[in-house]
Phi, psi and omega in degrees: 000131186243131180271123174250076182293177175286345176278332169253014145299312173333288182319300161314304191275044185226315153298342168241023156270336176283305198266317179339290191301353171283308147249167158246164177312137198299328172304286187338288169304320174290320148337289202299311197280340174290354182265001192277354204247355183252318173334111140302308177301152160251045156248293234266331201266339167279323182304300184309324194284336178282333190293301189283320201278317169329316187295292178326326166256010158266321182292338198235034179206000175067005174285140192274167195315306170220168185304314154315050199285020165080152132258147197291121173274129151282149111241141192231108169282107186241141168306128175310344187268340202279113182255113160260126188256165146096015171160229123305105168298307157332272186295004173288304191296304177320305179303331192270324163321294214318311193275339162315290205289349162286301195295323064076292179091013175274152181282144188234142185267011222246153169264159149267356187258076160359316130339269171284319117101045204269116158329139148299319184104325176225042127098005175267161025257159186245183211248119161278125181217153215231125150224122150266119181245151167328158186094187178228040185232197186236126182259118184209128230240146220196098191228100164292108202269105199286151191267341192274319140346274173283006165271359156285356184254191210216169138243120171274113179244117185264161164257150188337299171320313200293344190048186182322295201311314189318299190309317179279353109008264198297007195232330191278330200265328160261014122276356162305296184322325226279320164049254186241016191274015176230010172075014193297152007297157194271190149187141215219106191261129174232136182259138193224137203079174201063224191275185165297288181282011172241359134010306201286309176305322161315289208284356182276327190275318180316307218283028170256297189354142161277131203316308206284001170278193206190160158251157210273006194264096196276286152013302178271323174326291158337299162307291166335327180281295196298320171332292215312320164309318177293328162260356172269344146238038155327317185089333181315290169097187193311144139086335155095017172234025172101108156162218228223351183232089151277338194232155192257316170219170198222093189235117164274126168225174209230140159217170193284172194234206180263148177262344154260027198227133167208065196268139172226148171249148108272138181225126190262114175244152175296191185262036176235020199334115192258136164157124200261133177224131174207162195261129162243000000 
């Protein structure tokens, strides 16, 4: 059994709260900048270049990427070996958002009321989700989520019948809708199966994947191509002002369902798709 304190999960997530909004992941940024050479529009090749230069000056001037500094997505792999002292894991992770988005100077956006909608003041509580996984160490994935994005994405609850054509429909359809309120270029993470909620979780989790990957899933892997052609020619473009690169990737994962059940998520993120993973 290996003993964790809690204080340096704090720590950790207080340092990848930090560093998420600043940078991006090196696949990202090798996306974002290699579409500038695929950009037809010479609009849309002016945005994507306002794009990079934005990135250069948030890494060497400490300004976060965008204005927009999320609410903190966790996700956490924790080990079956893993004993944590000196407290509450929840309120470790909760701690360590606070003092990133304070000491930090990033904004914080989280209300406590859904309703009432009186600010928390440091950006808490973040939205967490838990795996026990074999082993004895801790995995923690740290994606901050802009609103502008995430109030574009959808759930589909399809029926059997509609199939593949259904899914990709339903998936073409909600970046169009999404159009330039999502900040494009996009990257569209979908989730296909299970449940209502865990579809949504799935399509939350594509958006980690790594630009350069694929799912093994020869089928789906297809599908993820063929969207992507589809929505890129849509015409929406950098910025929602016309060319060929709306979407940057199209990332699917899959789980088994229901035999009357056919739910797809999409979850739509902007093109700085944020988001950090480190080990303790």
């Amino acid at each position: 059994m290996r003993e964790i304190s809690v204080d340096k999960v704090t720590e950790k997530v207080k340092a990848m709260c930090i560093k998420a909004n600043h940078f991006l992941s090196s696949d990202m940024e090798g996306a974002l900048l290699s579409s500038i050479e695929k950009e037809e529009s010479e609009l849309g090749k002016k945005v994507l270049c306002q794009l990079r230069e934005n990135l250069e000056i948030a890494g060497s001037d400490m300004i976060p990427i965008c204005q927009d500094t999320g609410m903190a997505v966790v996700f956490i792999k924790v080990g079956m070996d893993v004993h944590f002292t000196g407290g509450s894991l929840e309120d470790a992770i909760n701690e360590g958002i606070r003092q990133g988005y304070t000491e930090g100077f990033l904004r914080k956006s989280v209300v406590k009321d859904p309703i009432e909608r009186v600010n928390t003041g440091d950006n808490t509580p973040g939205v967490i989700h838990y795996e026990i996984v074999p082993g004895d160490s801790v995995e923690i994935t740290l994606a901050p989520k802009g609103f502008g994005s995430e109030n574009m994405s959808r759930v589909f609850m399809l029926k059997p019948a509609d199939g593949i054509e259904g899914v990709k429909n339903a998936i073409v359809t909600a970046v169009k809708e999404a159009g330039p309120n999502a900040c494009p270029p996009m990257v569209v993470g979908v989730g296909i199966g299970g449940t209502f909620e865990k579809c949504a979780l799935l399509a939350k989790k594509a958006l980690l994947r790594p630009m350069d990957e694929y799912s093994e899933i020869p089928y789906v892997k297809e599908l993820e191509k063929e969207v992507l052609d589809e929505i890129n020619k849509s015409g929406i473009g950098p910025g929602g002002l016309g060319g060929v690169i709306t979407a940057l990737k199209v990332n699917i994962l899959t789980y088994p369902t229901h035999i009357a059940g056919l739910p797809v998520a999409v979850n739509i993120c902007c093109h700085v798709n944020r988001h950090v993973t480190e080990v303790l």
